[in-house]
N, C-alpha and C positions, 0 to 999 in steps of 0.2 A: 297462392303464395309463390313468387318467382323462385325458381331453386338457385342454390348456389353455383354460380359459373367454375366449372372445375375445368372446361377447354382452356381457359387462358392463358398465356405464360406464365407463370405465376413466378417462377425463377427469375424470369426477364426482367420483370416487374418490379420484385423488390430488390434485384439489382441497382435499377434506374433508380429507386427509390431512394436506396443506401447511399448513389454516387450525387446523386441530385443534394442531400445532406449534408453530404463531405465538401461538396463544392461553397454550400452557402456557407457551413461553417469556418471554411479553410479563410472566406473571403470577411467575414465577422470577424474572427481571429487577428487577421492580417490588419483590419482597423481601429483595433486596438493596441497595436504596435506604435509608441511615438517616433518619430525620427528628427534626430538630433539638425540646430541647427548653426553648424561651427560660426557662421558671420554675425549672428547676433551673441558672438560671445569671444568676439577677436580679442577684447581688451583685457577680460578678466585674466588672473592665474589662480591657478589652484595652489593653495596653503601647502606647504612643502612639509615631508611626512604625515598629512592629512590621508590623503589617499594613494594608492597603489595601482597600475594598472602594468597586469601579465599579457600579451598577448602568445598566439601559435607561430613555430617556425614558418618564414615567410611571409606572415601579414606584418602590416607598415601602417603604425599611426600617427599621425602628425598631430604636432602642437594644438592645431584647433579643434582636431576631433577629442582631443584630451581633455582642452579646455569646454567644450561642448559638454562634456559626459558629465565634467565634477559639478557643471552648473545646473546640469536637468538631474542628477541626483540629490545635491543641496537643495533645491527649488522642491522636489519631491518628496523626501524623507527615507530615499533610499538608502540603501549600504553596499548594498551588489550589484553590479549591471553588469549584464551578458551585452553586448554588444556585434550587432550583427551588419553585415557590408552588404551593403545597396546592391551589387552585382552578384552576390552568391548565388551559384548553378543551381537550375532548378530543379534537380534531384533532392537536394539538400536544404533546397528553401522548402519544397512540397513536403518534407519532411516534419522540415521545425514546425510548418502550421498545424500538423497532425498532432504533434505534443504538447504545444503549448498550451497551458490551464492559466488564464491573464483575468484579472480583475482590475479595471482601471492603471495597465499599464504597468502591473506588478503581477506576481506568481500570487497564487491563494495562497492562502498561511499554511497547509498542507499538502500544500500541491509539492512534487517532486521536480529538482531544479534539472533543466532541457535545456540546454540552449545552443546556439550556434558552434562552439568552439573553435573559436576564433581569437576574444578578446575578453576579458575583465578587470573593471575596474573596481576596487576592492577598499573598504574601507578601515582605516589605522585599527578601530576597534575590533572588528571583526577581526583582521586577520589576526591577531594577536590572542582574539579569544579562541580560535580557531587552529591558533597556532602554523600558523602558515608563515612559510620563508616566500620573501619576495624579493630575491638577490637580481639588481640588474646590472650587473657590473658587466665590462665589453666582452669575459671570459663567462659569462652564466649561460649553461646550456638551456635553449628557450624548449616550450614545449611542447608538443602534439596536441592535434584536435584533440585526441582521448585522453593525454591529459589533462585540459581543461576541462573536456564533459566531467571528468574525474573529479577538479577543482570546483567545479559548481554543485556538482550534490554534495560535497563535503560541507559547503562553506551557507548554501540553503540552511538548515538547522540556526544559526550561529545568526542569521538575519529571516525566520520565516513571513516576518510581513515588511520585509523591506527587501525584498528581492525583485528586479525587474530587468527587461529588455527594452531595447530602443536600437532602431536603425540606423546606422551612421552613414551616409552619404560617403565622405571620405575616406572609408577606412577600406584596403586594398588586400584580397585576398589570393593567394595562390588555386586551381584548381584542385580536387581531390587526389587523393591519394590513392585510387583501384585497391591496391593491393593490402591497405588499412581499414578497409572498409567496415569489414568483419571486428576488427580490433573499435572500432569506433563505436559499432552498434552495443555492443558490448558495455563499456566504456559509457552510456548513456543507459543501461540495464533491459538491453535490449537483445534476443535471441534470436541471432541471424540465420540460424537453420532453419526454424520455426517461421520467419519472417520470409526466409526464399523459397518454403513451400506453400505457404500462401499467396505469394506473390504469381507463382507459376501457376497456381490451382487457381487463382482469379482469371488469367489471363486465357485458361485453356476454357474458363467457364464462360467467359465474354466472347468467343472468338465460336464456342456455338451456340450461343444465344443467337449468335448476328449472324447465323448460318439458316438456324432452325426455326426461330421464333417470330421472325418477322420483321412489323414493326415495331413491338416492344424492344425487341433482342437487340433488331439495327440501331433504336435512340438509344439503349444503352450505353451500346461499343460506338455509339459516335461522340456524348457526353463524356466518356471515359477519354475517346480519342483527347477531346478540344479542353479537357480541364485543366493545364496546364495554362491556358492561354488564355482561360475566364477568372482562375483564382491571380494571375500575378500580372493579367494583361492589363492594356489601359494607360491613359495618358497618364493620369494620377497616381497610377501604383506607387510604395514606397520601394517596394522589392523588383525590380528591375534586370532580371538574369541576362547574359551575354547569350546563352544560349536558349533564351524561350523559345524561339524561332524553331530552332531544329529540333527541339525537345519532345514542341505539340505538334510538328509535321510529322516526325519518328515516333508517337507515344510508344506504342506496343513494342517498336523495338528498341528503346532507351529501356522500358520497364524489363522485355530479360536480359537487355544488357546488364543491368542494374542486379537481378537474381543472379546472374552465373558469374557478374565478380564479386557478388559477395558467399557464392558459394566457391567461388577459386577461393577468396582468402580468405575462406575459413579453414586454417588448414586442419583443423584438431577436428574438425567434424560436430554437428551439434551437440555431439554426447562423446565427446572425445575428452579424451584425460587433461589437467591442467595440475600445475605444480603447485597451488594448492590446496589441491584435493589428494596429491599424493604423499604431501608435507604432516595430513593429518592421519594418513594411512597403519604406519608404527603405533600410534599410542592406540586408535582403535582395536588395532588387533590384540593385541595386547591385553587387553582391558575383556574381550570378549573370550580368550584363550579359554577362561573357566567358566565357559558360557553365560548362561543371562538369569540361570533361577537366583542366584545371589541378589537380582536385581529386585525380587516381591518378597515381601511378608508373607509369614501362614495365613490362609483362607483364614475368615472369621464366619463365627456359624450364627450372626446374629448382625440386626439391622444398626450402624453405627450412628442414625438417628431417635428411631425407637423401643429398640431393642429386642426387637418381634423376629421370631427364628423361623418366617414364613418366608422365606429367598426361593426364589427361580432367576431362571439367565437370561438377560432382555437379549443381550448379544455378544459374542465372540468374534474377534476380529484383530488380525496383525497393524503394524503400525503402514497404514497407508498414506502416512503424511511425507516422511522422509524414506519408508522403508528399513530400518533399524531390525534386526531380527527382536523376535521375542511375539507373544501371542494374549492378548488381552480380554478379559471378562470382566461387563458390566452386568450386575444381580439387581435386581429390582424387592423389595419389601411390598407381601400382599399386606401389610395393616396399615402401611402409611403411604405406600407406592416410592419413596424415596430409590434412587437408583445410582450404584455407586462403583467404583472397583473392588475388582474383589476376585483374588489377592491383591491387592497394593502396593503401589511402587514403596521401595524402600528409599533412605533418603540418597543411599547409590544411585538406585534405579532413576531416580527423579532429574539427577544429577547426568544418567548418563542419555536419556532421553529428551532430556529439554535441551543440551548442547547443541551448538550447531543450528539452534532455530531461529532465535529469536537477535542471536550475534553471531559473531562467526561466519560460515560459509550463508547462514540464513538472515543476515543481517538488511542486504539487501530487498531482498521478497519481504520479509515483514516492513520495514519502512514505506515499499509501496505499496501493502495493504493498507496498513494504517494510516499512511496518505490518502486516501481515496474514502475515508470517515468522516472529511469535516463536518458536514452537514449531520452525522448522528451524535456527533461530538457536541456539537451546539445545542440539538432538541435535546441532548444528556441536561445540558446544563439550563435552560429554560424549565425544565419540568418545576423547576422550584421558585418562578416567577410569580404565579399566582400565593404565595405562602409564606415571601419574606425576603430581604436583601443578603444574604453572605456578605462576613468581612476578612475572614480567615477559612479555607476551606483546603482540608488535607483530601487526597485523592491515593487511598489504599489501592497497589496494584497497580500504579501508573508504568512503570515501562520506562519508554523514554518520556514521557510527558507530553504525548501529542492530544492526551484530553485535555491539560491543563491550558496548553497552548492556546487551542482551540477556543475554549470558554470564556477565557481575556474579551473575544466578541460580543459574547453576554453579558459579561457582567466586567468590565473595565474596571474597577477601581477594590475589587478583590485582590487576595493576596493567595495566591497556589499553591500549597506544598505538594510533596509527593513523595509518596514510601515503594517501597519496592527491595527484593531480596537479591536484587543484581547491581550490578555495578554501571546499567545503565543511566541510572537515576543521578549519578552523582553527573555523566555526563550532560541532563536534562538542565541542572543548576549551571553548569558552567555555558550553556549554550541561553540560559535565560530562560526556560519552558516552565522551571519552577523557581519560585522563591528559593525555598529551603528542600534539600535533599536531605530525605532518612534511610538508609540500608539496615533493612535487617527482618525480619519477622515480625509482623503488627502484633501480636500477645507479646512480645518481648521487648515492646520499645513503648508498648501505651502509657506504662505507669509515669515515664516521663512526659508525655504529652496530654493528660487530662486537662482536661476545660481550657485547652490553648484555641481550640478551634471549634466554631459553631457549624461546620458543613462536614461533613464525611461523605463522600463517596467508595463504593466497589462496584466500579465495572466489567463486566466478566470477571470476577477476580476470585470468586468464592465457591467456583468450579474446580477452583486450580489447587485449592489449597488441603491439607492432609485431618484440620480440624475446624469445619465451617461455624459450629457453634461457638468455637473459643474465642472464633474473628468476630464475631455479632457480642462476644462479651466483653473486647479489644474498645469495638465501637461504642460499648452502653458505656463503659468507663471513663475513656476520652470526653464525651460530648456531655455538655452541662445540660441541665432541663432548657426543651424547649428549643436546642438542637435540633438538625437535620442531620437525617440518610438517606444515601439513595447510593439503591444497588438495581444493577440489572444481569440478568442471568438464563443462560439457553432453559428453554422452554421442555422439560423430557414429554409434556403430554401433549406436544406438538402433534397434529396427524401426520404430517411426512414421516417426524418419526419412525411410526409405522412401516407409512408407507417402502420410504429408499431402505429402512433395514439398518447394517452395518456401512451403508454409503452415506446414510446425514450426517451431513458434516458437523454437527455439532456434537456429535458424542467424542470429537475431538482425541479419541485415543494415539497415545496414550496418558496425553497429558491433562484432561478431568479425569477427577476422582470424584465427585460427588455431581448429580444433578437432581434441582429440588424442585420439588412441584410446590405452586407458592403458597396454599392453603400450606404446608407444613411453614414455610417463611414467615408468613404471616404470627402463627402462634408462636414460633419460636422468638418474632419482636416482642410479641405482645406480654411475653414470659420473661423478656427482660425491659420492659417498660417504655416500649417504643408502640405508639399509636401510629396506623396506616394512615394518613392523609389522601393519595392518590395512587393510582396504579394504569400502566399503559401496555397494552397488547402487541396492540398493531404495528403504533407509533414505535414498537422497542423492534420488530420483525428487521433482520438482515436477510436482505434480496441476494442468499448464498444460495440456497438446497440444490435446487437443478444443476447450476455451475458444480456446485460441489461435489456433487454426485457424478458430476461425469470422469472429473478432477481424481476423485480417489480410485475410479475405475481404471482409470488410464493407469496410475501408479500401481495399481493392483496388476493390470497385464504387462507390465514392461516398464520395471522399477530401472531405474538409471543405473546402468553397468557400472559403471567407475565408481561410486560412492565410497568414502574412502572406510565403509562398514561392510563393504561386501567385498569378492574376492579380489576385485581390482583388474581384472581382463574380462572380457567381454569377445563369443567368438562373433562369428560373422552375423548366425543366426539369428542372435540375440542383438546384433545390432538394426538389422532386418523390423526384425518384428517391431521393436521400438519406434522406428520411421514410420511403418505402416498407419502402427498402433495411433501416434502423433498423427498424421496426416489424418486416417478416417476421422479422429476425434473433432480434428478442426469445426465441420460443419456441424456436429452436435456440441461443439460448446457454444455455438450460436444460435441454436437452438433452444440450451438450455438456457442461454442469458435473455431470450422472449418470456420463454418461462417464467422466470424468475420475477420478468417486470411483473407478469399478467399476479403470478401468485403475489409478490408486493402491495398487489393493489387490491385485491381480495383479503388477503389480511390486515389492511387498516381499515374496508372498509366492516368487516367483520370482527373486529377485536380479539382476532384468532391466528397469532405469528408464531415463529421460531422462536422467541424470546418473550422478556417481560420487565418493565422496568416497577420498581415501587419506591415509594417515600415515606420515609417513617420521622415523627417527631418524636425526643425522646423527654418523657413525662415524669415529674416529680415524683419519685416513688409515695410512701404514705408517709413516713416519716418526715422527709423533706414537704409535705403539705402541710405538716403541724397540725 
């Protein structure tokens, strides 16, 4: 048996390997980019208040790149074009290839809007739905790259499958702005501290590879050198930078030029205070002054599914998602294993813990989680492929409706609602994700919505909520015989479980309160007249635990000083240890994102994940069968 080669570089190695990737990808990407063609559209004009186009202080676009844009978005079925200039510097172009997520020359319907910031041209409906001012009067102050990156994630939502980019030849842009750098990255939700230590830890990683390792180390740091000049080089390219030339002669010193002004302009520092996070500072305090037992119910001395007074503590653990004081306990039942909180957020507590995540300062991290779901969002909605068509189907727990969104790919000619106890849901209707918006609590809205809808869905959602059973009595009410469910729900007899502890990410504290093992799911459909059709293990596994696990560790050693729920200064040390803390993590969250694949694919091919999805038909009781 040959043993395994452990002299090799192996660092070197999956270097090359990683940059050799980014290169074909960068160059994949890039030809999927159309570029606009002004002379085959000198004649047309575009329909006056039809469409809108904002550009950045100092870019110049003329009449036929105008007229270009409104023709390849008409001809297309777009709403939104980002609009990017044939000579943009190739710091900025190497960039936009790294972000962009394109499907035939549009954003995926999920994907998070990236683009140049430079140019938009915007359509009548959108912006109105969107509520956008498009003042161009000779007195309208024009607006920053980071306001447009700002203008295009706003205005994504309001167009999710009609968002797209195209290169415009003609359109004229000013060089960067050094000392906005930071302001931009940002701006496009992107964390520049974070972004200029790996940038530098790359650079110091290359620079001994190609010292120490040979010839692995050397084709590294020399692929690394010439990528600049293989992604955008070439007669053909559409991206054309003024400065490739000195870009790919200078890499390594363009790239820490490129780190140490965007760590000059960062002046607040990665973990530095921002006005607002100090704006929410008052009502926090505030609110905690009488500290946080206000925030649970009395312990219960009995299982709040079976009612079996056999409780032990699966685990204790602070909130290591935001950091929030206060300290949590999930009890597990030895007669049904159900595992739940316990004491219980009160509807205070629930109120003061779920803030700040999902909107608010948390608005954006969730949106790009959620973006990055399409694909589970879709096998969500196929599960119910082999068993019948939907023609009305409410989605309990939607959020902002980026399941809903999503599913349209599946099943096109369905109608989406979506319920939800926030006030996101109203924004899902007005951006188009659902049909119809309901706020308020599903036991308290069913009695008006019985037998309007043949699909029900909960995703993640019956984790979340203070009475699981009453939600499964919401759904047998609603759904006529013969109905569909489909719920999927973290997995509590997962082995990571186990394993990571208070680090799996899916015991979600503090925001689940229940987590059900599905043998209990199961009988409790069965008891309100819902038969299991199918069930999925694998296919339901989220490729989190490792990431996750490293994720709550880092916020366990070095919670974010400023938080405007903590004291709001931060000394030196503590800002120290933080950096460090980030920095070491870097190479273990890549680490754990291996992981993660390797585990993904052990639990589809095992029917043994983090989760689980099921489908339940619901059945004519006895009477109703006459």
């Amino acid at each position: 048996m040959t043993p395994f080669p452990t002299d090799l570089p192996w660092a070197a190695i999956v270097a090359l390997a990683g940059l050799t990737a980014g290169t074909v990808r960068a160059r994949r990407r890039l030809r999927a980019v159309p570029v606009l063609d002004p002379a085959s559209d000198s004649r047309s004009t575009p329909p006056p208040g039809q469409w809108h186009l904002i550009s950045a202080r100092g870019v110049e676009v003329d009449d036929a790149t105008v007229r270009a844009a409104v023709t390849h978005a008409e001809r297309t079925g777009l709403q939104v074009l980002d609009l990017v200039p044939a000579r943009l510097d190739t710091e900025r172009a190497l960039s936009l290839l790294r972000l962009l997520d394109l499907s035939a020359a549009r954003y995926h319907r999920t994907a998070d809007g990236r683009g140049a910031g430079q140019a938009l041209l915007i359509a009548e409906d959108v912006r109105r739905r969107a509520g956008v001012e498009c003042d161009t009067g000779p007195h309208h102050s024009r607006p920053g790259p980071a306001e447009l990156h700002i203008l295009l994630k706003r205005l994504k939502p309001y167009a999710p499958a009609a968002t797209g980019v195209a290169i415009a030849p003609g359109l004229a842009a000013p060089p960067p702005d050094p000392a906005r750098r930071a302001v931009d990255l940002r701006a496009q939700g992107l964390p520049p501290g974070l972004l200029t230590v790996a940038q530098l830890a790359g650079l110091a990683l290359l620079v001994r590879a190609a010292v120490a390792d040979g010839g692995w180390g050397a084709a590294a740091a020399a692929l690394y050198w010439l990528q600049p000049a293989l992604v955008l080089g070439g007669p053909r390219t559409p991206l054309r930078p003024a400065d490739l030339v000195r870009a790919t002669a200078a890499r390594p010193l363009y790239s820490l030029g490129s780190a140490l002004r965007t760590a000059a302009s960062d002046r607040s520092g990665p973990a530095g205070p921002a006005a607002e996070l100090e704006s929410l500072r008052p009502g926090y305090a505030a609110e905690l002054k009488a500290g946080t037992d206000r925030f649970f119910e009395p312990r219960r001395a009995d299982c709040p599914w079976c009612g079996s007074t056999q409780l032990s503590v699966r685990i204790r653990v602070p909130d290591l998602l935001q950091g929030k004081p206060g300290r949590f306990t999930l009890e597990q039942c030895g007669e049904c294993r159900h595992v739940f909180q316990n004491p219980r957020l009160s509807l205070d507590g629930l109120d003061f813990y779920y803030r700040d995540f999902y909107e608010g300062l948390g608005v954006g991290g969730a949106a790009q989680v959620f973006g990055t779901m399409g694909r589970s969002y879709r096998a969500r909605a196929a599960m119910l492929k082999p068993f019948g068509t939907p023609t009305a189907w409410l989605d309990v727990g939607t959020g902002h409706g980026h399941f809903c969104d999503s599913a349209r790919d599946i099943w096109p000619g369905t109608r989406f609602d979506g319920l939800d106890m926030s006030a996101a849901v109203r924004e899902a209707e007005v951006r188009g994700w659902v049909g119809t918006a309901h706020q308020g609590q599903f036991p308290d809205l069913a009695a008006g919505l019985v037998h309007r809808y043949d699909t029900v869905s909960m995703y993640h959602y019956l984790e979340h909520t203070r009475e699981p059973l009453a939600e499964l009595d919401a759904a047998a009410a609603v759904l006529a015989p013969g109905g569909h469910l489909l719920i999927e729900l973290p997995d509590p007899e997962s082995r990571l479980a186990r394993i990571l502890g208070a680090h799996w990410l899916p015991w979600f504290q503090p925001q689940h309160q229940h987590l059900i093992p599905i043998a209990n799911l199961r009988q409790a459909l069965a008891d309100r007249g819902f038969s299991v059709l199918a069930e999925e293990h694998g296919a339901a596994h989220q490729a989190c635990d490792f990431v996750g696990a490293v994720l709550l560790t880092v916020n366990r050693l070095a919670p974010h000083p400023y938080a405007p729920w903590g004291p709001g200064t931060a000394t030196r040390t503590r800002r120290v240890v933080r950096t460090v803390v980030h920095t070491a993590a870097l190479p273990c969250f890549a680490v754990a994102a291996v992981l993660d694949r390797v585990r993904a694919g052990v639990a589809r091919a095992t029917e043994g994940g983090n989760a689980y999805r099921l489908l339940a038909r619901r059945t004519p009781a006895v009477h109703e069968r006459g």
